[in-house]
C-alpha positions as CSV (number, residue, x, y, z in Angstrom):
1,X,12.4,-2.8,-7.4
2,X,15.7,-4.0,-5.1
3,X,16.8,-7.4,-5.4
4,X,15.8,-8.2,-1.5
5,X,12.6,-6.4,-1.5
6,X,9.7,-8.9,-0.4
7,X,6.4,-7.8,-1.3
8,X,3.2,-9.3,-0.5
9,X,0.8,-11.2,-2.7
10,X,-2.2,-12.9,-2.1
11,X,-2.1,-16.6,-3.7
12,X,-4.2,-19.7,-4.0
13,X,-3.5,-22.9,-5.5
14,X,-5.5,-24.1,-7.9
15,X,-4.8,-27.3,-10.4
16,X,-0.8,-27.1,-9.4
17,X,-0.9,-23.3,-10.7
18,X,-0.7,-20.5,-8.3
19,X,-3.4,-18.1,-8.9
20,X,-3.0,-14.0,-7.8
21,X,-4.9,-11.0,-7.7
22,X,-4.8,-9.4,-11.1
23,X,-4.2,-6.0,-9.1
24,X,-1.0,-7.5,-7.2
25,X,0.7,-6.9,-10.8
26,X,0.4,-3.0,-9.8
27,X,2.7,-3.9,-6.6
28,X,5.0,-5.1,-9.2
29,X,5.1,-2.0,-11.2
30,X,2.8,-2.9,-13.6
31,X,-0.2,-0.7,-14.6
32,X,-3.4,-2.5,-14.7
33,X,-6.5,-1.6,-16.9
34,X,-9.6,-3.3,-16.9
35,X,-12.3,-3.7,-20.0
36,X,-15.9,-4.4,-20.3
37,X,-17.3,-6.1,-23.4
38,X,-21.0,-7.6,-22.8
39,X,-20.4,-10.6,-20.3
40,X,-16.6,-10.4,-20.9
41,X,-14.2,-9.0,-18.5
42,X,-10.4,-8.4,-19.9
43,X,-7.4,-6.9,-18.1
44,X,-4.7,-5.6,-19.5
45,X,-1.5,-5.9,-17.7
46,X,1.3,-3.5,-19.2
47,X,4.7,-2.7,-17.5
48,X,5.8,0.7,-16.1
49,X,8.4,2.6,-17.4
C-alpha cells in the first residue's frame, strides 16, 4: 500500500472505540476467514504476504 493512498472504511462509534467491518481488513491486505462453532461466530484476520 503507498503512503498517500486513502482507502475507504465504513465506521461507527461506539463507547469512544471506532468500530469497522471485519471485511474492510481485506481492503487492507489482510485475508479474512470466518468460523462457525454452534452459536459462535470467529474471524480470523491474518496478513498477506
Amino acid at each position: 500500500m503507498r503512503e498517500n493512498q486513502r482507502i475507504d472504511m465504513t465506521g461507527e462509534l461506539i463507547d469512544s472505540k471506532t468500530m469497522i467491518k471485519v471485511r474492510d481488513f481485506e481492503k487492507l491486505g489482510y485475508k479474512v476467514d470466518f468460523m462457525q462453532e454452534d452459536n459462535l461466530s470467529t474471524a480470523i484476520i491474518k496478513k498477506n504476504q
